[in-house]
C-alpha positions as MATLAB code, in Angstrom:
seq = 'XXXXXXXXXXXXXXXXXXXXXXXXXXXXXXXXXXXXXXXXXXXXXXXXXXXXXXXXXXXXXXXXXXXXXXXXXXXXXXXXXXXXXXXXXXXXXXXXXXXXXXXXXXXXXXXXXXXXXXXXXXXXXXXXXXXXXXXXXXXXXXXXXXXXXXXXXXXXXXXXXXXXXXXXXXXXXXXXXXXXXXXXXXXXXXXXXXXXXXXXXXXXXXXXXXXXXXXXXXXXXXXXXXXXXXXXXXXXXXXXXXXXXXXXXXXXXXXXXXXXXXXXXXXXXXXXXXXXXXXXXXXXXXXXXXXXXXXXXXXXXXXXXXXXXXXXXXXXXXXXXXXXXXXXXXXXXXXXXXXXXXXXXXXXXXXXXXXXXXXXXXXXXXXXXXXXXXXXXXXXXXXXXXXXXXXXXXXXXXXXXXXXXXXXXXXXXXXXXXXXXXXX';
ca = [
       0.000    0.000    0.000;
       1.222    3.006   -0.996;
       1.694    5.677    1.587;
       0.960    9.398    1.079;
       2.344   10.429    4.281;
       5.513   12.542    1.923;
       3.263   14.486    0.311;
       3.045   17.251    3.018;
       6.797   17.546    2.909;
       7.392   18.252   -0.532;
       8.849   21.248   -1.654;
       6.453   22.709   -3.829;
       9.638   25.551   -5.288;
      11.280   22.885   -7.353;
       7.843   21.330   -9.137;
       6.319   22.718  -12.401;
       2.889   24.481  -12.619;
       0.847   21.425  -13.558;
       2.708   19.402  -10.617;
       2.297   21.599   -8.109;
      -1.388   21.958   -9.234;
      -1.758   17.590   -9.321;
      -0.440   18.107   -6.080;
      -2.606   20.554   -4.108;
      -5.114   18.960   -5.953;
      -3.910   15.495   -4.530;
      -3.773   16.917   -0.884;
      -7.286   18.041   -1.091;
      -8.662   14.797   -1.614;
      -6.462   13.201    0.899;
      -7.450   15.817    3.419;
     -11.038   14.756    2.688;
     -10.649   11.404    2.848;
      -9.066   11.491    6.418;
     -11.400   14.067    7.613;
     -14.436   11.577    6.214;
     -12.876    8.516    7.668;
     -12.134   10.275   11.223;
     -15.443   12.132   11.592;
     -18.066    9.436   10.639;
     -19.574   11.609    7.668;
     -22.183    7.933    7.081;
     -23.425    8.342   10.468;
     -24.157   12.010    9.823;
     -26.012   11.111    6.554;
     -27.808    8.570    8.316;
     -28.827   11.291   10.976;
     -29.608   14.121    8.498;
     -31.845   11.103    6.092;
     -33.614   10.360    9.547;
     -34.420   14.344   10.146;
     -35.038   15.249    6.466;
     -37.992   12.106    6.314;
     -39.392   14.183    9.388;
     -39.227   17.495    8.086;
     -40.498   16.388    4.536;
     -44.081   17.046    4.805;
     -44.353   20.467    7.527;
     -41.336   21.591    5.012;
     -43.431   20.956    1.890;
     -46.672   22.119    3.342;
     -44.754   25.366    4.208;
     -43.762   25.342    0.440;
     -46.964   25.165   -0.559;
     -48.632   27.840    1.312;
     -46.061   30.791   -0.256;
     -46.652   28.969   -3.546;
     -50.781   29.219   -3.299;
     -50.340   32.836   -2.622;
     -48.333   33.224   -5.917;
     -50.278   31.445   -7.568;
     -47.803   28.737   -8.452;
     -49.420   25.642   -6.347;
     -49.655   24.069   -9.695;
     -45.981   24.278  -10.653;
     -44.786   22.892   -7.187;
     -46.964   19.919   -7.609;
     -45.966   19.576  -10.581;
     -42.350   19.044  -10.300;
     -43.080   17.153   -7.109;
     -44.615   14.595   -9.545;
     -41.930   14.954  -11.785;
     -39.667   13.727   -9.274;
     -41.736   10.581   -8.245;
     -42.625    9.889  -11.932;
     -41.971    6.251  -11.094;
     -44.557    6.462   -7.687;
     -47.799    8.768   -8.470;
     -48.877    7.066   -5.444;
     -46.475    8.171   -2.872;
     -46.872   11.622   -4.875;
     -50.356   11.437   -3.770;
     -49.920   10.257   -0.375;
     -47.482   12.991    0.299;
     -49.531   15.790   -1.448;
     -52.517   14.582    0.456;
     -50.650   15.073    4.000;
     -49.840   18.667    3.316;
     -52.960   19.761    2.168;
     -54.447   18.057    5.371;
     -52.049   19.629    6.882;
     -52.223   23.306    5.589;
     -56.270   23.103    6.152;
     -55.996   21.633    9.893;
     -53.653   24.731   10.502;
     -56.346   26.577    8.328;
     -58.986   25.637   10.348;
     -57.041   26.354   13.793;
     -56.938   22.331   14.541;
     -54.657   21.839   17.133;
     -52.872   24.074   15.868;
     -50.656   24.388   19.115;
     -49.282   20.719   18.748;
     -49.070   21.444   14.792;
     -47.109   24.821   15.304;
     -44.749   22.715   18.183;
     -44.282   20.162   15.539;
     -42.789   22.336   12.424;
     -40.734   23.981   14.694;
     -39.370   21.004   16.213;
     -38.782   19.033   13.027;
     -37.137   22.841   11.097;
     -34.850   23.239   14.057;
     -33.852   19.440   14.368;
     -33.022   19.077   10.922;
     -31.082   22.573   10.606;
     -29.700   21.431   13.910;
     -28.189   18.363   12.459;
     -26.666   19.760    9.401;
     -25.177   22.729   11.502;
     -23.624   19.647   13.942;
     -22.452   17.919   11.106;
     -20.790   20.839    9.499;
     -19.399   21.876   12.656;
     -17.789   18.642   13.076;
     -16.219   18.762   10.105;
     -14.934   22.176   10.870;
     -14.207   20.712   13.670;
     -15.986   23.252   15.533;
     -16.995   22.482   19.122;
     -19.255   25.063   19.709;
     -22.616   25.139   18.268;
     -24.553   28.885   17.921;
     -26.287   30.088   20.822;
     -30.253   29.267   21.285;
     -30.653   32.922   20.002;
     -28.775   33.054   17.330;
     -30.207   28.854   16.199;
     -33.852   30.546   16.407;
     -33.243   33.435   14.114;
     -30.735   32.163   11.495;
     -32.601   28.822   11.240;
     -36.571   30.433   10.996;
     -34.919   32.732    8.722;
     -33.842   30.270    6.674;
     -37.052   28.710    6.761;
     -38.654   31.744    5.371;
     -36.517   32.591    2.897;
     -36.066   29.030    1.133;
     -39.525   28.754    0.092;
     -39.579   32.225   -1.096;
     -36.185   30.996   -3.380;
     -38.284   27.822   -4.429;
     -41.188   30.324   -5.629;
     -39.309   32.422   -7.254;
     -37.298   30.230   -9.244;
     -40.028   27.799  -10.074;
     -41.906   30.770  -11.798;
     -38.861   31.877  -13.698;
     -39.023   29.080  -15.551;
     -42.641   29.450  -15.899;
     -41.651   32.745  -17.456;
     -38.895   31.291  -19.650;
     -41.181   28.556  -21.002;
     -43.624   31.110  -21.872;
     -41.089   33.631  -23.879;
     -39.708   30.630  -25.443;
     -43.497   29.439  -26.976;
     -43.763   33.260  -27.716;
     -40.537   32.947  -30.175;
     -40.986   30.357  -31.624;
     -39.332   31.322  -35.224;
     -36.304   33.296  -33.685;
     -33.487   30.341  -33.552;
     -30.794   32.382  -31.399;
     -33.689   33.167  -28.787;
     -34.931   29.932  -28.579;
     -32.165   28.200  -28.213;
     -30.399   31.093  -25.656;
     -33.637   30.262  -23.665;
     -34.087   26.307  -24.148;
     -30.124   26.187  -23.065;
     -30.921   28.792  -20.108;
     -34.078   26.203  -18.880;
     -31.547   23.004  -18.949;
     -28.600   24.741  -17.255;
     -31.004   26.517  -14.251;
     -31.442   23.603  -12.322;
     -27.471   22.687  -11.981;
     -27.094   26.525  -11.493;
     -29.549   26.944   -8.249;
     -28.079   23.623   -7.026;
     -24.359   24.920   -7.198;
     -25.885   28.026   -5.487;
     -27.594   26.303   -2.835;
     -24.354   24.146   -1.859;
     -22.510   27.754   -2.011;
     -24.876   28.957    0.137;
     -25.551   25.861    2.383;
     -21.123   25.511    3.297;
     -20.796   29.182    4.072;
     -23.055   29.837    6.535;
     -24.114   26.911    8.526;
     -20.624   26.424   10.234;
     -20.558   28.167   13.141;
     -16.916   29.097   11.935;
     -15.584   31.675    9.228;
     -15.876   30.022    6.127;
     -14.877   31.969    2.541;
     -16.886   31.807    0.259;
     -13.643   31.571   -2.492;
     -13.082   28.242   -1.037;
     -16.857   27.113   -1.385;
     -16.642   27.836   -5.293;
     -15.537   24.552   -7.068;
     -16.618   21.960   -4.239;
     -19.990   23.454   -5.057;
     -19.671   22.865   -8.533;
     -18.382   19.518   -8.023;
     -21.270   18.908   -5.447;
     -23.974   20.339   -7.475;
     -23.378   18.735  -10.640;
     -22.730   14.769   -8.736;
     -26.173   15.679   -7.147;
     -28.234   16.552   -9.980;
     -26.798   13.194  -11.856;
     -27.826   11.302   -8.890;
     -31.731   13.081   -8.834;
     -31.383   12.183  -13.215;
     -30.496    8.367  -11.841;
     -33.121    8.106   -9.245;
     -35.861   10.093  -11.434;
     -35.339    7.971  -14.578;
     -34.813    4.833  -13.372;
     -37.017    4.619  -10.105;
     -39.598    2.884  -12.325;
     -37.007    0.381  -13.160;
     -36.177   -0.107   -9.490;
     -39.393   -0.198   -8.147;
     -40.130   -3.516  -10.258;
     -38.537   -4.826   -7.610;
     -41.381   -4.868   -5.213;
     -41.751   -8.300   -4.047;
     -40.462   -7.541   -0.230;
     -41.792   -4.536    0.137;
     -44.768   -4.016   -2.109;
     -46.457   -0.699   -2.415;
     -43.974    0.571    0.036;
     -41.336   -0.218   -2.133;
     -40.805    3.750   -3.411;
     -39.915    4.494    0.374;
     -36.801    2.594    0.611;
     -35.256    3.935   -2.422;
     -36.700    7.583   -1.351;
     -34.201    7.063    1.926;
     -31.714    5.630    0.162;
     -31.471    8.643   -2.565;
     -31.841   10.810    0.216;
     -29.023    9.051    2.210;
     -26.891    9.432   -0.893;
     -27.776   13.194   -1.513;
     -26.803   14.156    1.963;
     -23.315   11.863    1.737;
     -22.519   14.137   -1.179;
     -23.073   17.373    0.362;
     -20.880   16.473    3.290;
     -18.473   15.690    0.646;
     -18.657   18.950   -0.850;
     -18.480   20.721    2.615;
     -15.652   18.431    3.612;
     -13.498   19.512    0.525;
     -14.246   23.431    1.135;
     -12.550   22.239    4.201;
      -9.538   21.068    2.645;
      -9.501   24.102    0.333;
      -9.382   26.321    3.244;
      -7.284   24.391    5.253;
      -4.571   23.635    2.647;
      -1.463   25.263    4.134;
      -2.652   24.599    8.008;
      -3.193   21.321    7.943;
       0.214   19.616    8.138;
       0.235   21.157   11.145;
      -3.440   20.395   11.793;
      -3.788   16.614   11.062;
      -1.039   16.470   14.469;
      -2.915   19.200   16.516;
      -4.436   16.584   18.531;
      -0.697   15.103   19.444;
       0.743   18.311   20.660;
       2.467   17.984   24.182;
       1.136   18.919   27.447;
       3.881   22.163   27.035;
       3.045   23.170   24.093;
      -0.351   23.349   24.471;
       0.367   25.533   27.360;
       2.777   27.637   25.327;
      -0.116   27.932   22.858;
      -2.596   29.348   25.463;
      -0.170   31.389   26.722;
       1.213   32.613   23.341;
      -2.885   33.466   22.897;
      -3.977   34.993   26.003;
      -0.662   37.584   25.851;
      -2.285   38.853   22.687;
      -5.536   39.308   23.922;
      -4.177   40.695   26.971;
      -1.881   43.308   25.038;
      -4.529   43.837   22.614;
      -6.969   44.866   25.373;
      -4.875   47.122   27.006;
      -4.074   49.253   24.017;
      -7.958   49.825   23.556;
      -8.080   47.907   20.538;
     -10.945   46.043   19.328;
     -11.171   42.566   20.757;
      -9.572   39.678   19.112;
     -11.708   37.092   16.834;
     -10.983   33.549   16.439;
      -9.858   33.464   12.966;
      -8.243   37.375   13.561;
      -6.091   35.283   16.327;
      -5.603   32.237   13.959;
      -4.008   34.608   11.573;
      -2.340   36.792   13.667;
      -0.650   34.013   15.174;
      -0.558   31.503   12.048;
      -2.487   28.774   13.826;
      -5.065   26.754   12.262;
      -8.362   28.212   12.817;
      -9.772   24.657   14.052;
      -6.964   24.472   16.920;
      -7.432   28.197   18.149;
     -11.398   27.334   18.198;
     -10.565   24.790   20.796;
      -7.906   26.621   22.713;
     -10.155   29.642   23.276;
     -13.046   27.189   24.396;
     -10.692   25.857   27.048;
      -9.399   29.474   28.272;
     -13.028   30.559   28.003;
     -13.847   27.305   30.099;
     -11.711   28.738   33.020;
     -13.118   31.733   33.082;
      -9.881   33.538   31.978;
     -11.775   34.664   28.798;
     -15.021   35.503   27.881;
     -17.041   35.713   24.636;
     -18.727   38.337   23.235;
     -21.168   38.299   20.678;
     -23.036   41.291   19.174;
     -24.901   41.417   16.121;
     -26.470   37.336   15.124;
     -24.144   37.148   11.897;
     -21.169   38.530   13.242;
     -18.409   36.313   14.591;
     -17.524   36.052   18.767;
     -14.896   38.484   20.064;
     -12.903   37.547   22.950;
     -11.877   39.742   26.356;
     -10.123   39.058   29.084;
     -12.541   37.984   32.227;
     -10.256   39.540   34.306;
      -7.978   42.742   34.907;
      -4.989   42.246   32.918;
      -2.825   43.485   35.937;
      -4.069   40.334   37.617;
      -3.361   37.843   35.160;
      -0.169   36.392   35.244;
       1.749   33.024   33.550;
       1.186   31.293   37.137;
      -2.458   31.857   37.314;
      -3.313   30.939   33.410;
      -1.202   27.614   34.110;
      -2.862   27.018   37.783;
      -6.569   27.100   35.684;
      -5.951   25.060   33.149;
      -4.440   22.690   35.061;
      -6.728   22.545   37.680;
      -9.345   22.471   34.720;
     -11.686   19.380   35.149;
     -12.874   16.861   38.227;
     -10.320   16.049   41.032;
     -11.281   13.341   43.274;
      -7.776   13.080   45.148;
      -9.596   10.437   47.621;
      -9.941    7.650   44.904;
      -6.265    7.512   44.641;
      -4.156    9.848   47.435;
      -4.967   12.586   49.467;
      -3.811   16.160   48.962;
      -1.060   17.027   50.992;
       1.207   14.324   50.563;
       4.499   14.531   49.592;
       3.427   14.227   46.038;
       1.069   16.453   46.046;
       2.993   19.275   47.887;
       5.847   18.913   45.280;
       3.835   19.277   42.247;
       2.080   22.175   43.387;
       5.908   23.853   44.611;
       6.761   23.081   41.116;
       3.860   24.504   39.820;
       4.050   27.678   41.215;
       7.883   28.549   40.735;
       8.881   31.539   38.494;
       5.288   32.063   37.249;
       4.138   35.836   38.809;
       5.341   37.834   35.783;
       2.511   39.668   34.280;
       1.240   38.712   30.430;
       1.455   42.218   29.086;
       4.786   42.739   30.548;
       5.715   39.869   28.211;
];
């Protein structure tokens, strides 16, 4: 088996164009393929397939609604059954359960429990992609409750405005094509315009989608061509499942008329194991030149870790007494040319022990960190004392505190460690 292990220490100065191209490209997919294999992207999927089959019908039925105001009901159902070609029924069933359910909520039938419902299943599904992403941002912190509520009911809103609105453009294009019918560069401009939407919303929604539901600092440069990628490998797999469903669902002698359900999950399984792909390689786009450095983050030494916090909390410290605006994250990760994953985690320990604390002003703006206590306080004895009294002692399962041990570790501890951090 070939090992790829050189490939971070090759010097790109001495390759060509096209090598050093075939080999960022090469580290990109490696990077993905040991961030998939380390972070359980299939049990995600599964997860996320699980949460989507929940959210189908309140998410449809809030589709719907917007639609019927426009007027465009008709398309919406339309390409809903365009979709199941291969299962009018389960088109039917489905359709059936959101007009039940948009004239219960209509008719004000418990429409507590109803209203309880869609919120639960909208938030639990955005919930789960923004853990997933997160995880492969290896973020540890998820937004706060306020910020969840607004982003993801925003999000809610907008979407089926987005589905509207794009569903009668084509509407419109369809209609100025039949209106032109003898003007060849028109009709073609417009036919070709029709064919290419689709891929072109999808790519946008996957742009979209892996910029803003890590709760990190993603650019949206990096997002451009794993979108692509991810956008045109989905809408081949929707062509596979559309066209050949009816093929598939011959195959109906275990589970009979429920036999479009298991290939809806599977497809759906499938969708969501691509756009974790796709996130995972804006991932490796953005972390290209960290993550030799990154992929051994969580091997680092007990005293270098220190150093790290250390090295961090002098910044903030200095910073703070200049009167400068407060540190971010990623300002820090640059500043100090750490990966942005490992500084995430090192300011979620120093905010842990209350040496820090995060501040967060408007919802889409990103956390700012300040020192939880007066600078001419902290010194290197007292960051070191918190984070390694950080956690549960139980001295009386093993020894008590105050022997010999114990008294020498904590002498050791304390030696040469008053000097101030911003007199660093």
């Amino acid at each position: 088996m070939v090992s790829l292990e050189h490939i971070w220490s090759v010097n790109e100065k001495g390759l060509s164009p096209l090598q050093r191209l075939g080999l960022k490209v090469l580290k990109r997919f490696v990077i993905s393929w040991e961030c998939i294999t380390k972070n359980n992207i299939m049990n995600y999927a599964s997860a996320l397939t699980y949460s989507s089959m929940l959210a189908a019908v309140p998410v449809m039925a809030i589709v719907f609604a917007i639609a019927r105001g426009f007027g465009f009901d008709t398309i919406i159902e339309s390409k809903l059954r365009e979709v199941l070609e291969g299962n009018p029924d389960i088109a039917d069933t489905i359709l059936y359960f959101v007009d039940s359910y948009l004239q219960h909520t209509k008719g004000g039938v418990v429409i507590g429990i109803g209203l309880v419902f869609l919120l639960y299943t909208l938030i639990s599904l955005t919930s789960n992609i923004e853990n997933a992403f997160n995880r492969i941002w290896f973020v540890k912190r998820s937004r706060s409750i306020y910020r969840q509520l607004l982003d993801y009911i925003s999000i809610f809103l907008l979407v089926p405005f987005v589905v509207v609105i794009i569903s009668g453009l084509g509407v419109f294009l369809q209609t100025f094509r039949a209106l032109l019918p003898d003007t060849q560069l028109f009709s073609k401009t417009v036919t070709f315009t029709l064919h290419i939407s689709p891929i072109v919303f999808a790519i946008l929604t996957f742009m979209a989608l892996f910029t803003l539901m890590p709760n990190t600092r993603v650019k949206w440069r990096h997002t451009i061509w794993p979108s692509i990628l991810t956008g045109t490998v989905f809408m081949f797999v929707q062509w596979l499942y559309v066209h050949y469903q009816i093929k598939l669902s011959a195959y109906n002698a275990i589970y009979g008329s429920f036999a479009a359900i298991p290939l809806f999950m599977l497809w759906t399984q499938i969708s969501w194991c691509i756009c974790l792909f796709g996130a995972q390689l804006c991932y490796a786009n953005q972390s290209l030149q960290t993550y030799a450095f990154e992929r051994i983050s969580d091997k680092l030494s007990r005293r270098y870790r220190d150093a790290l916090m250390l090295l961090l909390m002098t910044r903030i410290c200095k910073h703070f007494a200049l009167g400068l605006k407060p540190f971010t994250a990623h300002r820090l990760a640059v500043d100090t040319r750490l990966p942005d994953s490992l500084v995430d985690i090192l300011l979620g320990e120093l905010t842990e022990v209350q040496l820090l604390v995060e501040m967060t002003g408007e919802p889409n703006e990103e956390a700012r960190y300040l020192p939880a206590i007066d600078i001419h306080r902290i010194t290197v004895g007292m960051v070191t004392r918190r984070i390694d009294s950080n956690g549960i002692e139980t001295p009386s399962l093993v020894w008590q505190a105050g022997t010999p041990e114990w008294d020498s570790l904590r002498t050791l501890r304390n030696e040469d460690k008053d000097a101030l951090l911003i007199d660093l």
